[in-house]
C-alpha angles and dihedrals in degrees: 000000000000131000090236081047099059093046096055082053095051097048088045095060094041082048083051095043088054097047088043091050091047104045090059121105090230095066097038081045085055100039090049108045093028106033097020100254101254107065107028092174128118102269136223111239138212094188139017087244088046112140109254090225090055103041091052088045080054086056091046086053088048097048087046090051101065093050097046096109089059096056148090144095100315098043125094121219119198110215107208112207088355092182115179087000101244093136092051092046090056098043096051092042096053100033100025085228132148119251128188104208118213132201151167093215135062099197097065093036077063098056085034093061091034085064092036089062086046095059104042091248108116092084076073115032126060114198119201148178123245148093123263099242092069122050122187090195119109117246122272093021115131132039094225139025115205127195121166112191093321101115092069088074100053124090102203097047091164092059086047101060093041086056092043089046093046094056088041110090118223115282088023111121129236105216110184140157132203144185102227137162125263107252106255092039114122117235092227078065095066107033096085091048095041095046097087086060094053087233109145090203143323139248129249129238089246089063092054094050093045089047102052094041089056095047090064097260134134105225146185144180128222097199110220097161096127090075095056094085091046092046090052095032081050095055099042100052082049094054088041092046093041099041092117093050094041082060100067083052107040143030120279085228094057090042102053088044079056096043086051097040104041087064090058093060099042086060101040089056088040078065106048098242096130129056128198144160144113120332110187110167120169120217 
């Protein structure tokens, strides 16, 4: 076998493990009575008490912010790992324009059309099944490229944002977010906290930026790292305070393992070992 070989293969188990993860009830059971079940992304907060749900639709408005001037009713987003399809919903509601959702599941590109039809949307949005590092889309295609905290579960990144870049016409905008560790953090640090995700490690902010500037865009980071330690602080005192209500949803197995690993991350962002925030870089 090849080494490009085993890495295909590679990326194509870690690509299984997260659908696998993803598609559970637990997990939907998790997303919809702790997160809200329509943006599962870290939000940005305006208080310490603030409503997950609200404070990661605030992070869906910010990141839409900084491509309004792309969009209307003629443009095309991407929506890279699109989810529940929060992201696409509110683009097409607030810009009327078109969105091809990507992702990796079927099971939530199901419910994500089914929502889509409720709301009068799927004239607009078109959900589809696929991986990020290979994009059947042509080149120069859409005027933004969207991405909220799903790189961080890809093993060949660099493969991701060439593919990302490649389907993006010139002038278009590649917004993304990312969980990512602070430079000088050890991977050993993270592992414990990262395990329940199935993500072997994370990239740095140094990455992005080399990569996008070698890729021919011009890039740059809104750091929103402060609210990491209130997003995590904020769903680890929920799971603790609901624990008798998320068993009647989920399974006592996948609980406790929440009850044991959110913890983890409220500390590890206490600490400052992640970093995360806006990435909008223009080709």
């Amino acid at each position: 076998m090849t080494e490009n070989e085993q890495a295909a293969g590679d990326a194509s188990g870690h690509e299984e493990s997260t659908r696998h993860y993803y598609e559970t009830r637990d997990v939907d059971a998790f997303y919809d009575a702790v997160w809200g079940g329509e943006d599962i992304h870290v939000g940005v907060y305006r208080h310490a008490q603030e409503a997950i749900a609200d404070a990661s639709h605030r992070t869906v408005r910010r990141a839409g912010d900084r491509i309004a001037d792309l969009l209307g009713p003629g443009s095309t987003v991407l929506d890279l790992g699109s989810g529940y399809g929060g992201s696409s919903r509110a683009l097409a509601e607030r810009f009327g324009c078109r969105v091809v959702a990507l992702d990796l599941s079927e099971g939530h590109n199901r419910r994500h059309r089914a929502v889509n039809a409720r709301r009068g949307l799927d004239h607009l949005i078109e959900v589809e099944t696929g991986s990020l590092g290979d994009l059947r889309y042509d080149s120069d295609r859409f005027d933004a490229v969207w991405s909220l905290e799903v790189l961080c579960h890809v093993t060949d990144r660099e493969r991701a944002l060439r593919e990302a870049v490649r389907v993006l016409r010139p002038g278009g905008t590649l917004i993304f977010s990312d969980i990512m560790a602070e430079e000088s953090t050890p991977r050993e640090a993270l592992r414990p906290a990262l395990s329940r995700l199935g993500v072997r490690d994370l990239a740095t902010l140094p990455f992005y930026l080399s990569h996008l500037s070698s890729l021919g865009l011009r890039a740059a980071f809104d750091d929103l790292s402060e609210h990491l330690a209130t997003h995590y602080a904020r769903l680890a005192h929920e799971v603790a305070h609901r624990t008798d209500e998320l068993r009647g949803v989920m399974s006592p197995a996948y609980l406790d393992e929440l009850l044991a690993n959110l913890p983890l991350w409220a500390d590890i962002t206490q600490r400052g070992l992640l970093r995360w925030g806006l990435f909008h870089a223009t080709k």
